[in-house]
C-alpha positions, -999 to 999 in steps of 0.1 A, spaced: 113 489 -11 128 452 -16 164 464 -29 166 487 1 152 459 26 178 438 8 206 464 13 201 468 50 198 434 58 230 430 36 250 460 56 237 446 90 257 410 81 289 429 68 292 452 102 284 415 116 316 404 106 305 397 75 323 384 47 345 419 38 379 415 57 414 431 54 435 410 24 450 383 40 450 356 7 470 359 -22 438 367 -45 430 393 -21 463 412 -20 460 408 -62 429 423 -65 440 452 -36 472 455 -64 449 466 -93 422 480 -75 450 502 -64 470 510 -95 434 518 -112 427 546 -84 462 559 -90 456 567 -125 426 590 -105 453 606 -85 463 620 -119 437 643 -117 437 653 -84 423 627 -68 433 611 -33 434 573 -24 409 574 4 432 548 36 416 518 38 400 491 15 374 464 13 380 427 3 360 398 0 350 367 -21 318 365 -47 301 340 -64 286 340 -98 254 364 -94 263 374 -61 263 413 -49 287 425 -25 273 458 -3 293 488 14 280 517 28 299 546 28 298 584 41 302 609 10 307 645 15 286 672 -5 311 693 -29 336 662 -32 339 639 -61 348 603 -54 361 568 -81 353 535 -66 379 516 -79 372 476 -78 398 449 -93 387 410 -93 407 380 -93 406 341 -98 387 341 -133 361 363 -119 344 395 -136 329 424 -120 297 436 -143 293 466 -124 298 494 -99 265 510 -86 262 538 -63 230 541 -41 214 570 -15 202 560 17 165 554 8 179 526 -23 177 548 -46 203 541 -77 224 571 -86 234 582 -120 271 574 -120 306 581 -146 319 542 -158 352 528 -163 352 491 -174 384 475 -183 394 435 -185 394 432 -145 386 461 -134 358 487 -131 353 520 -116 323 545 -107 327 580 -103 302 605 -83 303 636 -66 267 637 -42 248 670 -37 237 661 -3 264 646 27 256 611 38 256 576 39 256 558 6 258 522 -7 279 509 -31 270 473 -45 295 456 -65 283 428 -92 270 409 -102 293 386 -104 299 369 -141 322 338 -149 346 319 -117 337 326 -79 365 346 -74 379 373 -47 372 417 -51 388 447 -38 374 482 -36 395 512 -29 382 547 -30 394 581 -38 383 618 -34 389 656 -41 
């Protein structure tokens, strides 16, 4: 009950205006760089790089939270990339009740990925973190098939 109170107070602040924004710093438009060249090794199997992306800034130990929609019979890699000294430790999926899911890892030097394919179509949450070493800045990009 406290991680899901914790991820919908954490969704309310993002569709606030929260601190996920379109890359507009250097850092940001790095991370977006690798975030994207790790989802294009996905496309190698089929995959899709999903239009659009998340950016934002972490400190050390912070979470970031995005909720998504998934579609049943799909299979998705959330592909994150990190920049200014900063490392992601992980890429958790969640359902709508805060439930963690049981995910497929990549983990690379700045860069991480989490692959799922959900048996039920819905809203899910991604968290991203914690984050170890530097504040620094994230992307997330997503693909599909």
């Amino acid at each position: 009950m406290k991680l899901r109170h914790k991820l919908l107070i954490t969704v309310l602040a993002l569709a606030s205006g929260g601190p996920l924004q379109s890359a507009q710093t250097d850092s940001e438009v790095a991370a977006r760089k690798v975030a994207l060249e790790l989802a294009g090794a996905f496309s190698n199997d089929g995959f899709k790089i999903r239009d659009g992306h998340w950016t934002g800034a972490l400190k050390r130990g912070e979470q970031a939270v995005i909720a998504v929609n998934l579609y049943a019979g799909n299979q998705y890699w959330f592909s994150v990339a990190s920049q200014g000294g900063a490392k992601i430790s992980a890429v958790q999926l969640y359902d709508e009740a805060g439930q963690p899911l049981t995910t497929e890892n990549y983990l690379d030097e700045e860069k991480i990925a989490a692959g799922f394919a959900p048996t039920v179509s819905g809203q899910y949450f991604v968290t991203i973190g914690p984050l170890e070493g530097e504040p620094g800045t994230f992307c997330l990009v997503y693909s599909y098939r």
